[in-house]
Every structure is written in structure tokens, then in C-alpha cells.
N, C-alpha and C positions, 0 to 999 in steps of 0.2 A: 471730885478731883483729888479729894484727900488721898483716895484709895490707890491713885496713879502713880508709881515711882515717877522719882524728877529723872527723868533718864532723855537729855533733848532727842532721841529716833523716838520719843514716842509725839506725834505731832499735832494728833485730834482724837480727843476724846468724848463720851458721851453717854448719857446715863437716861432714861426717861421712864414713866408709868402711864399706861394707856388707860385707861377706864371706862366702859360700855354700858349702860345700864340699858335696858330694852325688857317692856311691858309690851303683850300683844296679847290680844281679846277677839278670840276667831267664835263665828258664827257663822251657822247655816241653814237649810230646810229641813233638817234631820232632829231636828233639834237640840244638835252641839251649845252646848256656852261653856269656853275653853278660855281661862284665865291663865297667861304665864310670866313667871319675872323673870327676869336675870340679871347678873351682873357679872360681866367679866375683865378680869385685869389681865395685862400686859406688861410685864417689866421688863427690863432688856438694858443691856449694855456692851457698848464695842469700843475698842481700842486700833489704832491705826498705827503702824510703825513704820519710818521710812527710813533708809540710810545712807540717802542721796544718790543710789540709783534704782531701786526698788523699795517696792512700799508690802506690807502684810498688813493682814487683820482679824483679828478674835472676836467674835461674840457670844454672848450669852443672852438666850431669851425664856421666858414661860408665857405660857399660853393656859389659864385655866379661868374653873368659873369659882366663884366664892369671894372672899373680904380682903382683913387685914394679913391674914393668915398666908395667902397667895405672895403677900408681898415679903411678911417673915419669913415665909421658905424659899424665896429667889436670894436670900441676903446679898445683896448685891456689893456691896462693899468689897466682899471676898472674894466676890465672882470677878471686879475691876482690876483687884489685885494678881488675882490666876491670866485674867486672858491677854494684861499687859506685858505678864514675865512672858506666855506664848507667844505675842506678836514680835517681841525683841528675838525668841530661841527660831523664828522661822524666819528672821533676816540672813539670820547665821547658818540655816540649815542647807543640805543640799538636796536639788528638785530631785522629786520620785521618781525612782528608775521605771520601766518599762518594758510589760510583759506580765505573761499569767501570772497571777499571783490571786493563793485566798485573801478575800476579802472581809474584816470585822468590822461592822458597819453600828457604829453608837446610834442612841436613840433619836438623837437630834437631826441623823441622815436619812435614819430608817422612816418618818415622818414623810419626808420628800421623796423616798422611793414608794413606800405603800400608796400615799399620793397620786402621783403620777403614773404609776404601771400596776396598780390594780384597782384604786378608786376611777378613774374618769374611764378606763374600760370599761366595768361592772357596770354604771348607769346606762338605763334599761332604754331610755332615751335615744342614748348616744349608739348602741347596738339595733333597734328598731330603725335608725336612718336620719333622727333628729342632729340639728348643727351641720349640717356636711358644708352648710357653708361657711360656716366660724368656728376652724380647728375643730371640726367634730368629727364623727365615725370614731369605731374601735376593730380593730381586728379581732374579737369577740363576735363570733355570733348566735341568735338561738337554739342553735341544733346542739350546743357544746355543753348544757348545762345536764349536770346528773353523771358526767362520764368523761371530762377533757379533765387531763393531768395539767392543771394549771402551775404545780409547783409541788416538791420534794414532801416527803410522806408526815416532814415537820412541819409542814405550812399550816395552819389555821387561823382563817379571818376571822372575824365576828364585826357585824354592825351590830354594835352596841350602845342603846340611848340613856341605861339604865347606872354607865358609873359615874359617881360622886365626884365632884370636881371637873369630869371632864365638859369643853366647849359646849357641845351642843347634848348632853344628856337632856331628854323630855318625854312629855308621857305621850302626845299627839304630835303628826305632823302637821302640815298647814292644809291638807287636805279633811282633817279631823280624824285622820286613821289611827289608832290604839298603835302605839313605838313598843316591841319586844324585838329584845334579844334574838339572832339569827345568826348560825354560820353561812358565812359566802363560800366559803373552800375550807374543807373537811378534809384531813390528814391527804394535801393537796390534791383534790380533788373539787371542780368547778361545781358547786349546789344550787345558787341561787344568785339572780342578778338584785341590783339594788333598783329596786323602782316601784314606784306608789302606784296607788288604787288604778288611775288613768292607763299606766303603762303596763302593768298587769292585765288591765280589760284588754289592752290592744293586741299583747302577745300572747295570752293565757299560760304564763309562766309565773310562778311565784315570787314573791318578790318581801319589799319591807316599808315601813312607814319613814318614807325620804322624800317625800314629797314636799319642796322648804320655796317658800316664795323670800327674794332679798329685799322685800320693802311693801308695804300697804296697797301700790299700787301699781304690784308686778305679781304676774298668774304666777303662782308655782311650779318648777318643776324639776324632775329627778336630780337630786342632789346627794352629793354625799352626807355623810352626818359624822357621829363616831364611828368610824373605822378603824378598827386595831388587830393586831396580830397579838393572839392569847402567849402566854409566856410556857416555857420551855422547863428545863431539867439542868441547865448548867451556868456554874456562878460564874463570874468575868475571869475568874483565874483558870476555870476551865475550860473555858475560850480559848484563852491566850495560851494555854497548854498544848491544847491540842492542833494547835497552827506549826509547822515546819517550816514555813515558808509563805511570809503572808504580810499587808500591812492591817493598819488601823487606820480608820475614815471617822469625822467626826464635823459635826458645822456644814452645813450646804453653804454655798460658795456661789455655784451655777448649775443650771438646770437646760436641759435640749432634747426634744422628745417628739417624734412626728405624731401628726396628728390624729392615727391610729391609737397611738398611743401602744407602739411596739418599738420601734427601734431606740436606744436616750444613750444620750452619754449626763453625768452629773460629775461635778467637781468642789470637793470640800475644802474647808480651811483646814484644818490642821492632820497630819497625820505621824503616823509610827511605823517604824518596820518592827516586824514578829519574825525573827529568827528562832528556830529548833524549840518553839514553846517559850520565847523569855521574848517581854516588849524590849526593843532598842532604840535606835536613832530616829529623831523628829526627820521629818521630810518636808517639803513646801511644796506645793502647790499639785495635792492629790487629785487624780481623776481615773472611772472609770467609766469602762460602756459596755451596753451589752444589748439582748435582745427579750423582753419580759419574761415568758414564758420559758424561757429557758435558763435567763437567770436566776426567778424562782424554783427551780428544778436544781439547783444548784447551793441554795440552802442546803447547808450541812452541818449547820451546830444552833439552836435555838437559846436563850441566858431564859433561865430562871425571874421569881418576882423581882430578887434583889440588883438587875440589871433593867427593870425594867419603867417604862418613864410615861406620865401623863401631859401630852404638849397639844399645838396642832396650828391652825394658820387662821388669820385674821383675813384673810383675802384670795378665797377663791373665787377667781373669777368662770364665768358660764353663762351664756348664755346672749344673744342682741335683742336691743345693745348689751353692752358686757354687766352683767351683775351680780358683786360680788356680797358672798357669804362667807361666815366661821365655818370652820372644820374640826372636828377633835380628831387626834391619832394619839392610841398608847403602843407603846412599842419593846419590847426589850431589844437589848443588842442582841445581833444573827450574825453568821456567819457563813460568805459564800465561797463555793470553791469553784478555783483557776477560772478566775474573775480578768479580764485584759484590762491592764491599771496601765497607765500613763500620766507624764509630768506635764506641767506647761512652765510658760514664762508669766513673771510676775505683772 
């Protein structure tokens, strides 16, 4: 609360450290003996600003696996101190105008787009026909893989279980399948769906070690893991350069996505307008939509390592009953063009 100017619109605040520790000891007929630790932290803090007719709100969170380190690098102090002066400058700002506009999408959003409209497609699962009764199906189907332009010629996924730090980095899934590196979409082009040993046999389509059960005494099945989008060729000034007419999106907010997992609209906390290459004026209450497949085809500027960021979610939920697992996503900031953004009310 040190960290919080005394400013009364600022009206609740809050600061917390999550911490997971999880050992699991998988066995089977093959004669797997598969010992694994982890420990992952959560730190997070949000600010709330109201000014007696409208309220905002900043946060900041990480999502990684490792120690003290996790918590040194969120320093959150500083982070209380940034996203409270934010929640005060979007009292004062004016909502996001509305219409095309490129879109610069920070890591912290890009998370909940890769998420949403390319992880829960990609499960090999959810394309064979499994879920249709619980928000499942994808408009994804087998015939598309090896040849459907999933996204612009910068897109590249990677399920990746192998980097350091990230959530769900492992050498087996829970089916005991050996975890390597795969791209899913190769200079956007659809390769490979995510889906274990079982879902493989069913489709005879290649697939990856995602095979994850959410507890001891829940079967496993297609899940996502680390999921990231490999990094690019352009640093955040050459982002922001090369936009004429564009804002900046940053902070999920809200999330809306049918169950296909094609059409969403998403809406951020915080944003910027980009005029003629130079950031300008804060805006409140950021949103966009669009249609997946098309908005990744509309990627058009990829950030380099130094934009780019290790986070990911503590609660994806999948599966009846619903059961939730970690996700890792690393992401840099992307950039999409003539994106349909709109504003809302507070």
C-alpha cells in the first residue's frame, strides 16, 4: 500500500503471491517411472480508480515456473506504483473512437488471443468432435492441415515444452510421451494439430506430447501446454513506427469467443492511439473483434526478443466436469492491420 499514491479516486487496492508446488510420479505397463517437481509463482497486482461516476483498473501479473527470482523480477512495488498513475490517467481519458484501425497488441493481450483463437482450435480433441457439448468444436478441421493459410507469412507457433521458466515446460506428458519442440503454423501455414498419443491413433495426424490430465484422478486429455508465437525482426520503436494510424492494446479486460472458437471480440485495459508512427493519447476502455483466421492473416509486423515476454494462465478451464489446468504462452508484441477497434462504457 506504500507503493499506492494517497490520491482518494484511487479506492481498492491489492497486491498478492500465488505459489503452486506440484510433484507427480506417472507410471505405467511400458515401463515409464516418470518423476516431476515444480513450483510455480503468481504475483500480481491491481489498482481500481473511481471518480464518482466511473471506475478503471490496471493490473499487472506473471505467471512463471522457478523461485525467488520470479518474485525479484515482477518487483511489484514499481509495478503498484505505474498501474495506479494508469488507473487515475484513464478516469481522465477519452473512450476509444471507432473503426478500422491497426492494431499493436502487448504481450500481456497477445496471451489471450494466441489462447483463444489458436490454442483451443489446434486441440486434436476438440477437431475429431470431442466437447460439443461443453463449448467444444473448432472450425478447424482434419483435411486443413499441411496446406490452410491459418495466418500471414510472419505467423509462427511453436509448442514448446523445453523453455526455462515457462508454466508448463516438461520432458513427458501424462500419457508418458517424450515433449519436443513442434511448429503448429510455419510462416502461417497450418502443420500440425496439438494432440497426444490417443488422438493421433484416432486421426492419424501428427501431433505433440499434450496429453495433460488436471488431477490424479482425471483421464487425460488434449490440452494445450506451452504455446507461443516465436519472435520477429522488429524492436517496439519499430512497431510503433511503422503504424500511421493505429492504437496500442495491452491488459485483457474481457474475453467473447463462440464456441468454434472463430468469431471473439476481446477488450483491454489500457490503450494508446498511434498517430503517423509516434504513441499519443491514452484512451479507455479498448476493444476489438474480428474473425481468427483472418485476423491472423492480418499480422503485419512481428517485435523482435526485446519485446518479447514469458507469462500464461493459471486456469484453463476444459473439459466435464470443467477441469482446470496452467498454460504457458510467450509472446512478443504483433501487430495487426485494419483491425475493427471500438469503445465501450465504463
Amino acid at each position: 500500500s506504500q507503493s499506492v499514491p494517497g490520491d482518494p479516486r484511487l479506492v481498492h487496492w491489492s497486491a498478492r503471491l500465488r505459489v503452486v508446488q506440484e510433484q507427480q510420479l506417472y507410471l505405467d505397463n511400458q515401463g515409464n517411472d516418470i518423476l516431476r517437481s515444480q513450483q510455480q509463482l503468481y504475483p500480481e497486482v491491481g489498482v481500481n480508480a473511481f471518480d464518482g461516476q466511473q471506475s478503471q483498473r490496471r493490473t499487472y501479473s506473471l505467471a512463471q515456473q522457478g523461485g525467488a527470482n520470479v518474485v525479484t523480477q515482477s518487483a511489484l512495488s514499481e509495478q503498484a506504483r505505474r498501474v495506479a498513475d494508469e488507473a487515475l490517467q484513464l478516469l481522465l481519458a477519452p473512450n476509444t473512437p471507432q473503426g478500422p484501425r491497426d492494431v499493436l497488441l502487448m504481450p500481456d493481450q497477445m496471451i489471450l488471443q494466441i489462447h483463444e483463437s489458436i490454442g483451443h482450435p489446434l486441440e486434436l480433441d476438440r477437431i475429431l468432435g470431442d466437447e460439443r457439448n461443453y463449448a467444444g468444436t473448432s472450425f478447424v478441421t482434419p483435411d486443413m492441415f499441411g496446406h490452410y493459410r491459418y495466418g500471414s507469412d510472419l505467423l509462427n507457433v511453436s509448442f514448446d515444452p523445453g523453455v526455462p521458466g515457462e508454466l508448463v515446460s516438461y520432458s513427458h506428458d501424462d500419457e508418458g510421451l517424450p515433449a519436443e519442440k513442434h511448429l503448429l503454423i510455419s510462416q502461417g501455414i497450418l502443420q500440425r494439430p496439438m494432440g497426444g498419443a490417443l488422438s493421433q491413433a484416432r486421426s492419424d495426424l501428427p501431433g505433440v506430447a499434450n496429453s495433460r490430465a488436471c488431477s490424479w484422478n482425471r483421464a487425460p486429455i488434449d490440452r494445450m501446454a506451452n504455446l507461443n508465437i516465436e519472435p520477429g525482426d522488429q524492436s517496439m520503436e519499430q512497431l510503433i513506427g511503422g503504424i500511421e494510424h493505429g492504437i496500442l492494446m495491452a491488459s485483457n479486460r474481457s474475453w467473447s469467443i463462440d464456441d468454434a472458437r472463430n468469431k471473439f471480440q476481446f477488450g483491454c485495459e489500457w490503450g494508446q492511439l498511434i498517430e503517423n508512427g509516434e504513441l499519443g493519447a491514452v484512451v479507455k476502455n479498448p476493444n476489438y473483434r474480428g474473425i481468427s483466421s483472418q485476423f491472423w492473416r492480418n499480422l503485419s509486423a512481428v517485435g523482435d526478443a526485446s519485446t518479447h515476454q514469458i507469462m500464461g494462465t493459471p486456469n484453463c478451464g476444459k473439459g466435464e466436469p470443467n477441469q482446470v489446468v496452467t498454460v504457458g504462452h510467450a509472446s512478443p508484441a504483433c501487430v495487426f492491420s485494419q483491425i475493427d477497434v471500438f469503445g465501450g462504457q465504463a
